[in-house]
N, CA, C and O atoms as a GROMACS GRO file, in nm:
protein
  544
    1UNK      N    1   0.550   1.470  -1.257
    1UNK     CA    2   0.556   1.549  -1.135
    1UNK      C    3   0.421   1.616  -1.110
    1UNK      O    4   0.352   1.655  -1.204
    2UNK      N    5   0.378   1.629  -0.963
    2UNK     CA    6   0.277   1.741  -0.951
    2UNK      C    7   0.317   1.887  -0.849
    2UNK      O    8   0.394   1.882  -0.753
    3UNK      N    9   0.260   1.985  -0.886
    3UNK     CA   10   0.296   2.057  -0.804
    3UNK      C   11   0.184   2.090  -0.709
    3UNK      O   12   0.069   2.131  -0.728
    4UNK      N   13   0.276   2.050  -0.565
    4UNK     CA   14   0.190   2.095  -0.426
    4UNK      C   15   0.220   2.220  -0.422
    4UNK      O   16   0.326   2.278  -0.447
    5UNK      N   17   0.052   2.281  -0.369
    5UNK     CA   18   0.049   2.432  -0.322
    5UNK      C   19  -0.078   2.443  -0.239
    5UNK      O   20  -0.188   2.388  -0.242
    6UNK      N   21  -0.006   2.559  -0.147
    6UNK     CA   22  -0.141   2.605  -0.054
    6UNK      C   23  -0.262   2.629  -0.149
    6UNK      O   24  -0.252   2.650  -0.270
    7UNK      N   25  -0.383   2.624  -0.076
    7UNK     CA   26  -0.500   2.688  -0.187
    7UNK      C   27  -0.470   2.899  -0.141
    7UNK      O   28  -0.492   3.005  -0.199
    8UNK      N   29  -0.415   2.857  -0.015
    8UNK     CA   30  -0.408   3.058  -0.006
    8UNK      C   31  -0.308   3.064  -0.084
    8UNK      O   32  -0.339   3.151  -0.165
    9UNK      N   33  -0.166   3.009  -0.121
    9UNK     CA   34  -0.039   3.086  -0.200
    9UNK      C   35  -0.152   3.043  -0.336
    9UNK      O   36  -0.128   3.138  -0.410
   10UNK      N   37  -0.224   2.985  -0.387
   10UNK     CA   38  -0.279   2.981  -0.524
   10UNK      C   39  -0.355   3.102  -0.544
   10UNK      O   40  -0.341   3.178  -0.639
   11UNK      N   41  -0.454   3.118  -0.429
   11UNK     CA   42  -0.555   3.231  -0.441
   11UNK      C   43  -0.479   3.410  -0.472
   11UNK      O   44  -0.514   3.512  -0.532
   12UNK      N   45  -0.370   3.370  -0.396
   12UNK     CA   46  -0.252   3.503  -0.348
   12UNK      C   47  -0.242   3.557  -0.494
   12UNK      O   48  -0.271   3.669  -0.535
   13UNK      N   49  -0.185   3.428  -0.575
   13UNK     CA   50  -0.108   3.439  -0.674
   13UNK      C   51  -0.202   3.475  -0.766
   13UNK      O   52  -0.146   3.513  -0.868
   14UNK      N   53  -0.325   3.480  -0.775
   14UNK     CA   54  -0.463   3.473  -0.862
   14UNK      C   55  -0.518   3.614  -0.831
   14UNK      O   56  -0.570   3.680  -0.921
   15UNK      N   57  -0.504   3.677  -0.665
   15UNK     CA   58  -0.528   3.815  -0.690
   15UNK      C   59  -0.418   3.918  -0.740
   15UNK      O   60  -0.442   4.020  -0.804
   16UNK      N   61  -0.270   3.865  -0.691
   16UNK     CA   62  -0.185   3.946  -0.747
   16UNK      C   63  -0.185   3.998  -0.887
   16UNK      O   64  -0.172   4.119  -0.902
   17UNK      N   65  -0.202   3.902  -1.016
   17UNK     CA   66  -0.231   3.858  -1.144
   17UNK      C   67  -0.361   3.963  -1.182
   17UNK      O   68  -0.360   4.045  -1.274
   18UNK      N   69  -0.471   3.937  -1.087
   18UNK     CA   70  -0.526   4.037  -1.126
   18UNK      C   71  -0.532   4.176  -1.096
   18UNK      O   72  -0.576   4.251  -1.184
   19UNK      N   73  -0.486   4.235  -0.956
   19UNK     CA   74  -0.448   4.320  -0.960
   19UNK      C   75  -0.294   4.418  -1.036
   19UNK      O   76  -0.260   4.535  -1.020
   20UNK      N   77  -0.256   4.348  -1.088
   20UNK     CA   78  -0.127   4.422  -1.178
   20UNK      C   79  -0.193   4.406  -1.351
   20UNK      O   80  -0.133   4.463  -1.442
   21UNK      N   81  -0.305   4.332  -1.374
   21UNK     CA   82  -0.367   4.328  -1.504
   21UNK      C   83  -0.381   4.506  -1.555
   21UNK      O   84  -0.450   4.590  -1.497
   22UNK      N   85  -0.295   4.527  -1.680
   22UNK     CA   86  -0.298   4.449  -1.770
   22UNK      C   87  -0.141   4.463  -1.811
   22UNK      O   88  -0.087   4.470  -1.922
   23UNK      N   89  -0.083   4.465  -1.656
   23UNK     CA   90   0.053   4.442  -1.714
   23UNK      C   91   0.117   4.280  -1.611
   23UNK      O   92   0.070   4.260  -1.499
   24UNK      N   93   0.219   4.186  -1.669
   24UNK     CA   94   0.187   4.075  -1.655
   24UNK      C   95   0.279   4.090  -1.459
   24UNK      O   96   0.366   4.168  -1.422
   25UNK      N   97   0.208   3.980  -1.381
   25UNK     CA   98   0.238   3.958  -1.274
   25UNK      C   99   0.360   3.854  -1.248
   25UNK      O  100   0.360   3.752  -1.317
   26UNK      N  101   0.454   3.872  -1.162
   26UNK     CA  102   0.551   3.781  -1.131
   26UNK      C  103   0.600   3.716  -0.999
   26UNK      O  104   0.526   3.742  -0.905
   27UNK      N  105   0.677   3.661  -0.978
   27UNK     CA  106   0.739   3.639  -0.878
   27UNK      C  107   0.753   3.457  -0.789
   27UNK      O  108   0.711   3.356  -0.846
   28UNK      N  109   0.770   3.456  -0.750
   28UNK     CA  110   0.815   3.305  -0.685
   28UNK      C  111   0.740   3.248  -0.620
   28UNK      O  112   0.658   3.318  -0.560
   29UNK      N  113   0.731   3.076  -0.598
   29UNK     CA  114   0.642   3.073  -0.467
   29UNK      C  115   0.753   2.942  -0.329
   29UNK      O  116   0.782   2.823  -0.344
   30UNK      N  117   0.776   3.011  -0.242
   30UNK     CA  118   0.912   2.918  -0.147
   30UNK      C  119   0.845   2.781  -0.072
   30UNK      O  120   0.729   2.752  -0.042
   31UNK      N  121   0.908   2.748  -0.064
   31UNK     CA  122   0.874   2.607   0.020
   31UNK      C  123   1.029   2.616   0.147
   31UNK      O  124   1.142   2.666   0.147
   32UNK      N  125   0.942   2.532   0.245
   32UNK     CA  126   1.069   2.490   0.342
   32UNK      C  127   1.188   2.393   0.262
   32UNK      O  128   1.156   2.290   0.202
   33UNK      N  129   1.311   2.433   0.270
   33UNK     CA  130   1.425   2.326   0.194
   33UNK      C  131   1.354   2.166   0.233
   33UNK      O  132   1.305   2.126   0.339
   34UNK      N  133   1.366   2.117   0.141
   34UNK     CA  134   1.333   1.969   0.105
   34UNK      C  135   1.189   1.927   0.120
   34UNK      O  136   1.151   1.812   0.102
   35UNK      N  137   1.101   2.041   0.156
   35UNK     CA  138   0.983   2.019   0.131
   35UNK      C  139   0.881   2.045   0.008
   35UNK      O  140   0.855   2.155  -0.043
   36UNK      N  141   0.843   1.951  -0.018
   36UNK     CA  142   0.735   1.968  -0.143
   36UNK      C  143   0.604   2.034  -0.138
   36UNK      O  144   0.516   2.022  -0.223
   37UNK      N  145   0.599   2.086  -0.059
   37UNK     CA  146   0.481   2.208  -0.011
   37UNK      C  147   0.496   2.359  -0.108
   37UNK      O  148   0.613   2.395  -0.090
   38UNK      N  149   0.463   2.407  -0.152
   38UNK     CA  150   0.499   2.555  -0.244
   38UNK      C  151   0.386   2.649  -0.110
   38UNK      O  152   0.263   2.639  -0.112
   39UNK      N  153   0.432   2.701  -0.047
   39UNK     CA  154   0.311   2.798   0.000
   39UNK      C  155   0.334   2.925   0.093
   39UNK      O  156   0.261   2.972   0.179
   40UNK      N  157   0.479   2.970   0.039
   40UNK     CA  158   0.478   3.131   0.068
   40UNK      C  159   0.493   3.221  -0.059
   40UNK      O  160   0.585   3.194  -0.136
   41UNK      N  161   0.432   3.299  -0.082
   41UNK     CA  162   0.454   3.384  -0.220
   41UNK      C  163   0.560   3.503  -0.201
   41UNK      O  164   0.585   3.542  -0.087
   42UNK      N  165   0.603   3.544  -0.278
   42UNK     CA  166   0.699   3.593  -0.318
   42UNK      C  167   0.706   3.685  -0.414
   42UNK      O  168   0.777   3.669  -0.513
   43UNK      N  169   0.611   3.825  -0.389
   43UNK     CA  170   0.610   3.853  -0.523
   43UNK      C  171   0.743   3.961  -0.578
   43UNK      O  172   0.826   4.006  -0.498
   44UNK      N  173   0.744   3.992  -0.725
   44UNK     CA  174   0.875   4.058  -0.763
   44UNK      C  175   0.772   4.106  -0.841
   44UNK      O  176   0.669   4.061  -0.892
   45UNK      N  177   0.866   4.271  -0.832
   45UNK     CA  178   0.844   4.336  -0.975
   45UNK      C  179   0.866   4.310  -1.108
   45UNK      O  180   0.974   4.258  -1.132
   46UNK      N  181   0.797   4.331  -1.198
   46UNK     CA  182   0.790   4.260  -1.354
   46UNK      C  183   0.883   4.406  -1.445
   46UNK      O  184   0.824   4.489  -1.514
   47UNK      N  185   1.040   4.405  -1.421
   47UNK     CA  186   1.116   4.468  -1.444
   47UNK      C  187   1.079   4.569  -1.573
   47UNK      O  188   1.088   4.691  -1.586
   48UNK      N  189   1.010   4.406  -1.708
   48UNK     CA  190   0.941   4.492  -1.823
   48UNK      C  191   0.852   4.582  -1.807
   48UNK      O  192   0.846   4.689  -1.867
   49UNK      N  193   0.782   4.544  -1.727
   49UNK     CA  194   0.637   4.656  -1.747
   49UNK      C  195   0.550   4.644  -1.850
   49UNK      O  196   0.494   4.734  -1.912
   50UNK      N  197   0.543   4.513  -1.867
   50UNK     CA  198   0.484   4.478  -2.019
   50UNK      C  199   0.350   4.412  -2.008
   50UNK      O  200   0.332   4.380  -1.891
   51UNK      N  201   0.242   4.378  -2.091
   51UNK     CA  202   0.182   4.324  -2.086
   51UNK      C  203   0.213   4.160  -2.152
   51UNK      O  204   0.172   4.053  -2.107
   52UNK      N  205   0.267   4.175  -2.229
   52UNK     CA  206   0.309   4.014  -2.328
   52UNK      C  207   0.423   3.942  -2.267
   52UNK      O  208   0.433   3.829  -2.316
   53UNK      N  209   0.512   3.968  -2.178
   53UNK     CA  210   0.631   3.937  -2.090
   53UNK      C  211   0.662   3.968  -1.981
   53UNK      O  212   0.648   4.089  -1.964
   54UNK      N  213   0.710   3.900  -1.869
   54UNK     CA  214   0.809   3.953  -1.762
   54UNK      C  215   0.954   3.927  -1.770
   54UNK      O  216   1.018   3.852  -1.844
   55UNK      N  217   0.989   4.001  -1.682
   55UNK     CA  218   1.164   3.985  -1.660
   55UNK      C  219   1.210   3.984  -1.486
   55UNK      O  220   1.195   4.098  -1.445
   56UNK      N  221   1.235   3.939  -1.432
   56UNK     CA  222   1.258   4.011  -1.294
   56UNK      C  223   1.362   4.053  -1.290
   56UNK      O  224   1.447   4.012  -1.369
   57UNK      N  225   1.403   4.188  -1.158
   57UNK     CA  226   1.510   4.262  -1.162
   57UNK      C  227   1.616   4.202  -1.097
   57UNK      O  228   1.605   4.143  -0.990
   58UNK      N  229   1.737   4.219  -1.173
   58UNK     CA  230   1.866   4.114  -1.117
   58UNK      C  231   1.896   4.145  -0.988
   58UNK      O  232   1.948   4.064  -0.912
   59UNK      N  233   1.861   4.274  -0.954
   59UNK     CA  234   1.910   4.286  -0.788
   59UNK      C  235   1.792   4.252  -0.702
   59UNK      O  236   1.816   4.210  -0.589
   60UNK      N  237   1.696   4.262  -0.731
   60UNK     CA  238   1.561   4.185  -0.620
   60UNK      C  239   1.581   4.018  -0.643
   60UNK      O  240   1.631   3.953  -0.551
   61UNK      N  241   1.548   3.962  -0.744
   61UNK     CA  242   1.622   3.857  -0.782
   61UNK      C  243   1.753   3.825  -0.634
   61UNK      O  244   1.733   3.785  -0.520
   62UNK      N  245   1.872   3.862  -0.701
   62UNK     CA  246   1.968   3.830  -0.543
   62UNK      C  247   1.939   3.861  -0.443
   62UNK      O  248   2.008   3.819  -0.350
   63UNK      N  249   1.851   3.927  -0.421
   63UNK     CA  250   1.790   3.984  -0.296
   63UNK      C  251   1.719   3.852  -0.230
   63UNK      O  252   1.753   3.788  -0.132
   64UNK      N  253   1.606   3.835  -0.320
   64UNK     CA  254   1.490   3.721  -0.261
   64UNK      C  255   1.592   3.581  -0.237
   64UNK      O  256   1.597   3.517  -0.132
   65UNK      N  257   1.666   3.553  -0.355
   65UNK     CA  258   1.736   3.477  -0.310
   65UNK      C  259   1.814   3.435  -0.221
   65UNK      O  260   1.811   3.321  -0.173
   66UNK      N  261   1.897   3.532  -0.188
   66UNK     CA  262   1.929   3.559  -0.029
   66UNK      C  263   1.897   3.488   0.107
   66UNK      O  264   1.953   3.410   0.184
   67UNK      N  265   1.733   3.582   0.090
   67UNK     CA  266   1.635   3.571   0.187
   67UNK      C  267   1.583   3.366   0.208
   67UNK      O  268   1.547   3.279   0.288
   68UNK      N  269   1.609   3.388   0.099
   68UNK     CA  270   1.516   3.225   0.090
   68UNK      C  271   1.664   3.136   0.158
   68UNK      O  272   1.623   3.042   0.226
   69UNK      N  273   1.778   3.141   0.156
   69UNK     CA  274   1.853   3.087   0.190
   69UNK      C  275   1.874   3.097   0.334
   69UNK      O  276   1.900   2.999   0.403
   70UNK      N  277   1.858   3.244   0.388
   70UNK     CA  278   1.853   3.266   0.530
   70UNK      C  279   1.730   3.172   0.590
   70UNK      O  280   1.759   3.092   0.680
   71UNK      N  281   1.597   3.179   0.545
   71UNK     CA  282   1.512   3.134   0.593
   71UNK      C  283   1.513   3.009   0.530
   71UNK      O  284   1.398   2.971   0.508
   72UNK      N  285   1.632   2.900   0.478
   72UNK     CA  286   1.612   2.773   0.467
   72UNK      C  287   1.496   2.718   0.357
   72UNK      O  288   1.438   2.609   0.360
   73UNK      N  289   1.485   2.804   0.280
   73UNK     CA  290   1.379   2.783   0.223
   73UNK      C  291   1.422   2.742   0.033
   73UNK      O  292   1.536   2.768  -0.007
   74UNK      N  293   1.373   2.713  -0.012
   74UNK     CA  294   1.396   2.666  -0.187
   74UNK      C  295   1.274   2.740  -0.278
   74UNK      O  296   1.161   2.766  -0.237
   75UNK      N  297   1.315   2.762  -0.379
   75UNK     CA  298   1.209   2.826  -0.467
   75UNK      C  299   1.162   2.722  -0.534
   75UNK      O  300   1.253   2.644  -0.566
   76UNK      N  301   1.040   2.684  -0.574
   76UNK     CA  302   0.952   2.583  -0.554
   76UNK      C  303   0.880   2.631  -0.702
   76UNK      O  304   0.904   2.552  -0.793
   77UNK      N  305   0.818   2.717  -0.730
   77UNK     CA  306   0.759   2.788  -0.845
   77UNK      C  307   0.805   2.908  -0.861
   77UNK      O  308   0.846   2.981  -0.771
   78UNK      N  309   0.797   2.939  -1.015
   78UNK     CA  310   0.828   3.068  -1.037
   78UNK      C  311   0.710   3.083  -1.102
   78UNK      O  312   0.676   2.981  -1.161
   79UNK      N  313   0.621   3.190  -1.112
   79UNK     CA  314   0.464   3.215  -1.149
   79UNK      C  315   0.507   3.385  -1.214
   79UNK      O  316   0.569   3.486  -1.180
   80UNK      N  317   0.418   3.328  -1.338
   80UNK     CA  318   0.358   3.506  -1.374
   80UNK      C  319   0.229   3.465  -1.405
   80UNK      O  320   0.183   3.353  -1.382
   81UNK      N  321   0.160   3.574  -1.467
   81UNK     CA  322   0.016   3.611  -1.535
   81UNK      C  323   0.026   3.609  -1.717
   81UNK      O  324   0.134   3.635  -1.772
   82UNK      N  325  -0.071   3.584  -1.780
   82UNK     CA  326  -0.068   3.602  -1.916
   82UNK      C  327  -0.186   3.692  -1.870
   82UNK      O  328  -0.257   3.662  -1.774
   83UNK      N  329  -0.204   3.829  -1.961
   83UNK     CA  330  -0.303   3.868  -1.945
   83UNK      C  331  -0.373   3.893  -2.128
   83UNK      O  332  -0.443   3.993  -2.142
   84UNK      N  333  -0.360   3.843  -2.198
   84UNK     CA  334  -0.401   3.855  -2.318
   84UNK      C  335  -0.391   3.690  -2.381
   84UNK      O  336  -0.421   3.680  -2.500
   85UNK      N  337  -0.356   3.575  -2.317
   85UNK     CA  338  -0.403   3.472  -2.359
   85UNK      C  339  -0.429   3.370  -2.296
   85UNK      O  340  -0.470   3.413  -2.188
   86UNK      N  341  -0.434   3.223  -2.292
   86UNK     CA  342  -0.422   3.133  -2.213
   86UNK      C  343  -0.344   3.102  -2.160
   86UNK      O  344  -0.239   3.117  -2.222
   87UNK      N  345  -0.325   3.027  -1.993
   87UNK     CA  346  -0.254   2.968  -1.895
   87UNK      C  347  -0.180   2.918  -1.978
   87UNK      O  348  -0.203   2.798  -1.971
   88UNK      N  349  -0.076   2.940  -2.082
   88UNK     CA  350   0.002   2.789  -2.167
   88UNK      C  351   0.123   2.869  -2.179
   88UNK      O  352   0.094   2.988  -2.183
   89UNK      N  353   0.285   2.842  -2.187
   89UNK     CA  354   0.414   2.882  -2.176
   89UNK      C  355   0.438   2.998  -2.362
   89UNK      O  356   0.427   2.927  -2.463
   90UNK      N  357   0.449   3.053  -2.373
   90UNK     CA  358   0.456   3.129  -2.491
   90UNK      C  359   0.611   3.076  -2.514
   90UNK      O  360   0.702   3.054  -2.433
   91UNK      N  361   0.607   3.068  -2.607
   91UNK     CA  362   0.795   3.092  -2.668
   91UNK      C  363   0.877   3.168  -2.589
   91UNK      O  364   0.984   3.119  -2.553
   92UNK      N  365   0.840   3.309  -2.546
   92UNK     CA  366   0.965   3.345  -2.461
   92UNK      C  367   0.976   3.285  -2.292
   92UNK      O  368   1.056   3.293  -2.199
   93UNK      N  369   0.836   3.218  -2.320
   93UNK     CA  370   0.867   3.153  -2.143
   93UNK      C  371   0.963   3.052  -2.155
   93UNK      O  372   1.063   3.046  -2.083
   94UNK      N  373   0.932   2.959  -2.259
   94UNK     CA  374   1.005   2.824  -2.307
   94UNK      C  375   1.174   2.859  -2.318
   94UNK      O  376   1.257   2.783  -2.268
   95UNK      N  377   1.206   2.965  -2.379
   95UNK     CA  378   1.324   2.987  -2.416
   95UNK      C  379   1.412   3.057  -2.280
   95UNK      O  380   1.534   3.048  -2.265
   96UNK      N  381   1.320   3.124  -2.191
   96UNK     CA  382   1.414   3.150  -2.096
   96UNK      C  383   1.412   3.052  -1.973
   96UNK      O  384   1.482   3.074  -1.874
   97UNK      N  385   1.338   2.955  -1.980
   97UNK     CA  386   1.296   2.840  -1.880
   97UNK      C  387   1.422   2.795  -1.806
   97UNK      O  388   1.455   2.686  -1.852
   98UNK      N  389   1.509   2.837  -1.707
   98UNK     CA  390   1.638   2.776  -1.768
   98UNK      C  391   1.666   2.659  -1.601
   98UNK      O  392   1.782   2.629  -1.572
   99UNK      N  393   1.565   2.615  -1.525
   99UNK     CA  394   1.558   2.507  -1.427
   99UNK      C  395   1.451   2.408  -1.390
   99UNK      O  396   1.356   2.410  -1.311
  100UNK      N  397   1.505   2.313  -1.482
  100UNK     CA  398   1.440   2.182  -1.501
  100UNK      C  399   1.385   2.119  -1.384
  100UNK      O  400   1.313   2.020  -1.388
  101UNK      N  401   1.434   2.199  -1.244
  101UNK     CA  402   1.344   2.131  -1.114
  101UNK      C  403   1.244   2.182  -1.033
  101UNK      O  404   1.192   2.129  -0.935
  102UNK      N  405   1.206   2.375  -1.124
  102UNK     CA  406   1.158   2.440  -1.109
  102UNK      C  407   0.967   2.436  -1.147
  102UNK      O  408   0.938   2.438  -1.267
  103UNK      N  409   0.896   2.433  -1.083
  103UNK     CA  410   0.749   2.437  -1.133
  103UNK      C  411   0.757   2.559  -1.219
  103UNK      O  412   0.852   2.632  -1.192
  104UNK      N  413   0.658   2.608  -1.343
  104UNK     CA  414   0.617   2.697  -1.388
  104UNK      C  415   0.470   2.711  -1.378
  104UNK      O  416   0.399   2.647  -1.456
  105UNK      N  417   0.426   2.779  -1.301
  105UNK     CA  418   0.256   2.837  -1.286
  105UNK      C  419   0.271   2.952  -1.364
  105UNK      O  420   0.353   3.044  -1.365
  106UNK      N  421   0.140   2.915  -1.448
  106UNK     CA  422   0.054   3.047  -1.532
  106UNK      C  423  -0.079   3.071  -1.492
  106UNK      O  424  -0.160   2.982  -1.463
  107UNK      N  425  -0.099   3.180  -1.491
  107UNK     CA  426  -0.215   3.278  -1.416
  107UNK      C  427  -0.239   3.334  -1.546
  107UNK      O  428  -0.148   3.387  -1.610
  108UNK      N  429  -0.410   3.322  -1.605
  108UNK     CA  430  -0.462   3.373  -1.734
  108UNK      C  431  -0.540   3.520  -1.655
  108UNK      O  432  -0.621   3.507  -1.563
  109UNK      N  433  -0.513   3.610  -1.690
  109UNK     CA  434  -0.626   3.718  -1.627
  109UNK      C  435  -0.706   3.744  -1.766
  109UNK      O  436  -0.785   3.836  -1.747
  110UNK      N  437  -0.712   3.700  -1.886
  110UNK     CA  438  -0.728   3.730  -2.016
  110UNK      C  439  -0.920   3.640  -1.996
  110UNK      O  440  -0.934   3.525  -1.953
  111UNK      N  441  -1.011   3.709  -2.030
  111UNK     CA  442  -1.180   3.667  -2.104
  111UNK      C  443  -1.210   3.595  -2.060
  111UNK      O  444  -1.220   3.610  -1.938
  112UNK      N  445  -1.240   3.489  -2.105
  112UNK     CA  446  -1.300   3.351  -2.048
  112UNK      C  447  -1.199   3.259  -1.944
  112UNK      O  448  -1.243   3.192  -1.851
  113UNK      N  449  -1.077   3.270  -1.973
  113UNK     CA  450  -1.007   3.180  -1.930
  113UNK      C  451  -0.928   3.250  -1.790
  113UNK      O  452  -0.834   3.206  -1.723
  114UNK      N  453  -0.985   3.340  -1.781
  114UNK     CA  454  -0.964   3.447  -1.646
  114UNK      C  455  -0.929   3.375  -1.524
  114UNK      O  456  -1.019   3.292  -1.508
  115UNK      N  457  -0.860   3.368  -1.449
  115UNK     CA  458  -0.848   3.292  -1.334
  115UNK      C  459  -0.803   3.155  -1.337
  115UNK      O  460  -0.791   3.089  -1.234
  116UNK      N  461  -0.775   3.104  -1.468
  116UNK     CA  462  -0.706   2.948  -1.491
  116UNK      C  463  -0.566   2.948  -1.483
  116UNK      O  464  -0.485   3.009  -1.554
  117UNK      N  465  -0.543   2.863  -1.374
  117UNK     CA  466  -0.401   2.842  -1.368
  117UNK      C  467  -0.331   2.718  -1.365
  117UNK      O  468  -0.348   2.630  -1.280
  118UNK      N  469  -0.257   2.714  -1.457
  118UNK     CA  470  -0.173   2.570  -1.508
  118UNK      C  471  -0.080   2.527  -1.423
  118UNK      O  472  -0.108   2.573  -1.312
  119UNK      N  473   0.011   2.467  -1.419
  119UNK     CA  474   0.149   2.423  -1.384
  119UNK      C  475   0.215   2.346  -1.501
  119UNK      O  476   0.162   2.259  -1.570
  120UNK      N  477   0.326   2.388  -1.509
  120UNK     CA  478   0.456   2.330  -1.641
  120UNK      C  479   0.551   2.276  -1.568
  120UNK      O  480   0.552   2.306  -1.449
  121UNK      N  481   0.644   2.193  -1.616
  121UNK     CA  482   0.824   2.192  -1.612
  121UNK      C  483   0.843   2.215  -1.728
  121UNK      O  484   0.777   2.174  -1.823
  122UNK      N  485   0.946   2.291  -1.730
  122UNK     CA  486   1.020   2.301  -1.901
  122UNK      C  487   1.126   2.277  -1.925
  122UNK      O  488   1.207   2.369  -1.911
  123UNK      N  489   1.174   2.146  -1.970
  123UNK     CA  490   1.284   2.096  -1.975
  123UNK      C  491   1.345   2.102  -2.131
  123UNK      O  492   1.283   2.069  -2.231
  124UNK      N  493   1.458   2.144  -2.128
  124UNK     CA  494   1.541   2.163  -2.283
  124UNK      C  495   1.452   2.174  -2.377
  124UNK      O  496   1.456   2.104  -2.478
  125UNK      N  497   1.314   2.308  -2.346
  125UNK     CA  498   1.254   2.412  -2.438
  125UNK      C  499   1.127   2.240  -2.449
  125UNK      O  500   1.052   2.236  -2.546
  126UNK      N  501   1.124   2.174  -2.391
  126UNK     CA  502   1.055   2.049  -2.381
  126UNK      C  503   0.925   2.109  -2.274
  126UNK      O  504   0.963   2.141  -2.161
  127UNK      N  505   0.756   2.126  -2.310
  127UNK     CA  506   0.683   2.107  -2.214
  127UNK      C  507   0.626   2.061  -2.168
  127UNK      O  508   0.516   2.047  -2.222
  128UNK      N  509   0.648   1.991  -2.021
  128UNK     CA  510   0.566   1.942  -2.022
  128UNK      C  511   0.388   1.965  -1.884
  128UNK      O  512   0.413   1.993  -1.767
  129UNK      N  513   0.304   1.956  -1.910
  129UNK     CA  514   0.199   2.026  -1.811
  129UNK      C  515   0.193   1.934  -1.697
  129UNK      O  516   0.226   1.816  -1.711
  130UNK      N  517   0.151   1.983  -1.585
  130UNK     CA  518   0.166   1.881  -1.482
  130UNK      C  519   0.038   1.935  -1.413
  130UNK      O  520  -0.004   2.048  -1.434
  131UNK      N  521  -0.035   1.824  -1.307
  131UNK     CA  522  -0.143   1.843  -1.218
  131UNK      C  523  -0.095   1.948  -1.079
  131UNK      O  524   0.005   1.948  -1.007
  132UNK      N  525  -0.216   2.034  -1.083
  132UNK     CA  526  -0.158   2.076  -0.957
  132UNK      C  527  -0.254   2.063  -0.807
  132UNK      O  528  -0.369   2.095  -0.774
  133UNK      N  529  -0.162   2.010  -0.754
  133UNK     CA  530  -0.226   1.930  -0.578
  133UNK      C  531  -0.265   2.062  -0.503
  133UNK      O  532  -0.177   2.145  -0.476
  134UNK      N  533  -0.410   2.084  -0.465
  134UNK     CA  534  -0.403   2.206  -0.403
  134UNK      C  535  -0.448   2.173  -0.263
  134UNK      O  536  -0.551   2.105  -0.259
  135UNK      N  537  -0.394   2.205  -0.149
  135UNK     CA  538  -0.373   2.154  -0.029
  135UNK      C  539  -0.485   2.249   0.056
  135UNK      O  540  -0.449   2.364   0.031
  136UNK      N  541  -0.587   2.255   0.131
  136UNK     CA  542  -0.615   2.324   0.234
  136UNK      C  543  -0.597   2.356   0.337
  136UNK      O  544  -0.670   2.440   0.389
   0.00000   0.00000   0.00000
């Protein structure tokens, strides 16, 4: 698989990440239903407040979800920030991964690798990295 995305929902998602550094950034990115485009962002509060994890909050969560249904729309990526290591899925990303048709984007705000952002699927704790198509 690759994941299509605006270069603005990439850039969005790259200042959000750094502006919430050095606690980690979250939230979704929607596409029109049945389109393979990712390019409205979505951001959510990072319920933890953590730097090493997010969580999002179960009622914004039903909330956005909601919304995305009114506006016909599908969640396309779910994106946070690592801000203390590399763009790569940590164990608790892997373990709570729980939709196999879902993109996973990572946003590094961490030293050298500052501003690198990956794309995953994570299938049954399975990762695998995928190219990401960035559209202008």
């Amino acid at each position: 698989m690759v994941l299509r995305i605006t270069a603005q929902a990439l850039e969005q998602v790259r200042h959000l990440a750094q502006a919430a550094h050095p606690i980690e950034a979250c939230g979704l990115i929607a596409a029109a239903s049945g389109e393979p485009l990712a390019h409205r962002v979505v951001p959510m509060r990072n319920q933890a407040a953590s730097p090493t994890w997010f969580s999002f909050d179960p009622r914004e969560q039903l909330q956005v979800w909601r919304e995305l249904d009114q506006r016909d729309e599908d969640c396309r990526v779910i994106y946070h920030s690592h801000t203390a290591s590399e763009a790569w899925p940590s164990r608790e990303d892997i373990a709570l991964a729980s939709d196999p048709h879902v993109h996973y984007l990572i946003v590094s705000t961490w030293g050298e690798a500052r501003h690198a952002a990956r794309s995953f699927r994570i299938i049954d704790g399975r990762v695998f990295e995928e190219p990401l198509c960035v559209k202008t």
